[in-house]
C-alpha positions as CSV (number, residue, x, y, z in Angstrom):
1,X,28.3,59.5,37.9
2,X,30.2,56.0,38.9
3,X,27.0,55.2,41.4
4,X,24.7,55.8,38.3
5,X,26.6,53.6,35.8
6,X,26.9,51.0,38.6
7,X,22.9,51.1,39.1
8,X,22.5,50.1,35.4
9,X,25.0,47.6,36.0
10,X,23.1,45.8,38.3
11,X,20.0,46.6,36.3
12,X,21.6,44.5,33.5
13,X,23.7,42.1,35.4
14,X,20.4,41.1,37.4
15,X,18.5,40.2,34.3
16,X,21.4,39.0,32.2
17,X,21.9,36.1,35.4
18,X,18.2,35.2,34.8
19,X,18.8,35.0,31.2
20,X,21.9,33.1,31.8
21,X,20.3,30.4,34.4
22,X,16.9,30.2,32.6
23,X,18.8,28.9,28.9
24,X,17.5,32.0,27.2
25,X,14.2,32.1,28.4
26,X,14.2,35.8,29.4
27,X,15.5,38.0,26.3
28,X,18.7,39.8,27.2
29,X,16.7,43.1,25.3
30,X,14.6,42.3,29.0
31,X,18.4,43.2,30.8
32,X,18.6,46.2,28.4
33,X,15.3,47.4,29.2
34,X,16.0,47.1,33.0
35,X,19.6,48.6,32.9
36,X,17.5,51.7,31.3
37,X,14.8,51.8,34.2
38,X,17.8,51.3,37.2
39,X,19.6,54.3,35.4
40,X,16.2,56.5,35.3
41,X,14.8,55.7,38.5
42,X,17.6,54.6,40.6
43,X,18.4,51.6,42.6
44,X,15.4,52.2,45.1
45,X,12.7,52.9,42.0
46,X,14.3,49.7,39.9
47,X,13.7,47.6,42.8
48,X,10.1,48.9,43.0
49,X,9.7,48.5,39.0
50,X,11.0,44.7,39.4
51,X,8.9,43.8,42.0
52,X,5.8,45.8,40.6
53,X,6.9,44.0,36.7
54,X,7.1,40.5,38.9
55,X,4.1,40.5,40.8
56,X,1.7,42.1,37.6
57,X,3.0,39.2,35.5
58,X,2.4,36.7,37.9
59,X,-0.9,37.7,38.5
60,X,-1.7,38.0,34.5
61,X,0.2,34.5,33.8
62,X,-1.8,32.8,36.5
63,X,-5.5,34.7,35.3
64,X,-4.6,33.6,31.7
65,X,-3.8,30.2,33.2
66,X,-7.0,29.6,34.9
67,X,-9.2,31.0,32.0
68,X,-7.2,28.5,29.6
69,X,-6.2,31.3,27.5
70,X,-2.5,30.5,28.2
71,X,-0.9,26.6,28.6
72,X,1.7,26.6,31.6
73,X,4.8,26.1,29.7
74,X,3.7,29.1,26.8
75,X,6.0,31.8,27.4
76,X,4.7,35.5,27.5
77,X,6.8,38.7,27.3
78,X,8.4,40.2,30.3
79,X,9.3,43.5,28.7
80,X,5.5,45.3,28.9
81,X,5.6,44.4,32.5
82,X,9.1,46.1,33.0
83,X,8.0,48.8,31.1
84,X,4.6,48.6,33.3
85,X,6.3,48.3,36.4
86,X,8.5,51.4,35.8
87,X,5.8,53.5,35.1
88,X,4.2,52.3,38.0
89,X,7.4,53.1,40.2
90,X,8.1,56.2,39.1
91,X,4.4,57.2,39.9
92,X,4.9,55.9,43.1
93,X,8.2,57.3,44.1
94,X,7.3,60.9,43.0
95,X,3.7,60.7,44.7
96,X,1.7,61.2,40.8
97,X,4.0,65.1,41.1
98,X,2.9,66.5,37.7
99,X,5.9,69.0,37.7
100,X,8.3,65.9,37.4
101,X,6.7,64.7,34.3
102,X,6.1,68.4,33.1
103,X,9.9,68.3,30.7
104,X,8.6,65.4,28.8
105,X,5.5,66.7,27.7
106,X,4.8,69.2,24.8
107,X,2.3,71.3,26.4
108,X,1.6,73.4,29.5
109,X,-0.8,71.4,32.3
């Protein structure tokens, strides 16, 4: 139980430091969001989902940049990538098992 509460402590505390040194560029509902995903998937799988969130919204700032669809100081939310990126990670980490997903759905696959 503590080593769960203390991986969506660092889930928050990670993001809340961002928000903290960045003037409130990053919404703290972004440390919220990522204290959820460290509690679901763990420390190893919220790693994963921050990289994964990182490196998709990178690579969608910069497309949007270059096809002038996006000026370089306009800010675009981080929260769809988090949410992307944990998706992503939990794929990842449980190797696409459908029996890990089967609880959450309302039918029989």
């Amino acid at each position: 139980m503590f080593v769960l509460l203390f991986t969506g402590a660092i889930g928050f505390v990670f993001i809340f430091v961002l928000w903290f040194f960045s003037r409130g560029k990053i919404g703290l509902g972004d440390a919220k969001l990522s204290a959820l995903i460290a509690l679901i998937l763990g420390l190893n799988g919220w790693i994963a989902a921050i990289f994964i969130a990182s490196a998709s919204g990178l690579v969608l700032g910069l497309a949007l940049i270059k096809l002038g669809k996006l000026e370089k100081k306009e800010a675009i939310p981080f929260g769809p990538f988090l949410a992307f990126g944990a998706i992503l990670a939990f794929l990842l980490l449980e190797g696409f098992n459908i029996s890990a997903i089967q609880g959450f759905l309302p039918f029989n696959i």
